[in-house]
N, C-alpha and C positions, 0 to 999 in steps of 0.2 A: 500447307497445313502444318506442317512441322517446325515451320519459322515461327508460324502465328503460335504455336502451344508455346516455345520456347519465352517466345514474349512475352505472354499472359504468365506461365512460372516463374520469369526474372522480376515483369511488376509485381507481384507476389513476394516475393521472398522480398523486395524493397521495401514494402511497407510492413510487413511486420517486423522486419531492423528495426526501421523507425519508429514505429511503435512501440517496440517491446522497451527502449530509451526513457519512456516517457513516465514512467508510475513512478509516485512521489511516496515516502516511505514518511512514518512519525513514529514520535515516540510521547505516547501519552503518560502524564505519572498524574496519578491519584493524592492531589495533597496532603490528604488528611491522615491515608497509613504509607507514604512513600512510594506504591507499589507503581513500576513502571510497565506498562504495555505497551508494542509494539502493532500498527498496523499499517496500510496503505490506501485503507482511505478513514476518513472521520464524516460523519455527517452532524449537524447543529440541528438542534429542537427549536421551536420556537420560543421558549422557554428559555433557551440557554444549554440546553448540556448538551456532551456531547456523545455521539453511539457509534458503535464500530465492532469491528470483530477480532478480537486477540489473535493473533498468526502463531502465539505458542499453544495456546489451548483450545483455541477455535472456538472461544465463548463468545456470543453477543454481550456487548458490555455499555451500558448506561453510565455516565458518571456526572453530576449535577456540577460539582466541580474539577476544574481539570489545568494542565499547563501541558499545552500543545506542541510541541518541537517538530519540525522537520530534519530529517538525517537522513544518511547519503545510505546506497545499496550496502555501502560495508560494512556500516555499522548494522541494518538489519540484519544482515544475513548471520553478521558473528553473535546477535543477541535471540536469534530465533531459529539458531541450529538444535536437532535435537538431539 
């Protein structure tokens, strides 16, 4: 009994390693007043724009136009410390 718990806790804690690896970070800027936002995901309209959530402000954010970057953990984290 005690082997089996150890087992199911180790695959455990392996997959959420692996997992926690995997979230891909962006950096959205708004063309038209410069303003950049950060988030970790983006989702596309069918229309074109793109929607997400600001990790500084926690706003839902629509924007018709956009330029979409992908950046690594360290640059989020140093642009979305508070």
């Amino acid at each position: 009994m005690r082997a089996a718990r150890l087992t199911a806790s180790t695959a455990l804690l392996a997959i959420v390693l692996v997992t926690a690896g995997c979230t891909t970070y962006y950096r959205v800027t708004d063309p038209a007043s410069g303003r950049m936002y950060y988030t970790d995901e983006v989702k596309r309209t069918p229309q074109g724009a793109v929607m997400f959530k600001d990790a500084k402000s926690g706003a839902d954010v629509t924007l018709q136009t956009s330029e979409v970057l992908k950046i690594s953990s360290d640059d989020y984290e140093k642009n979305t410390a508070k």
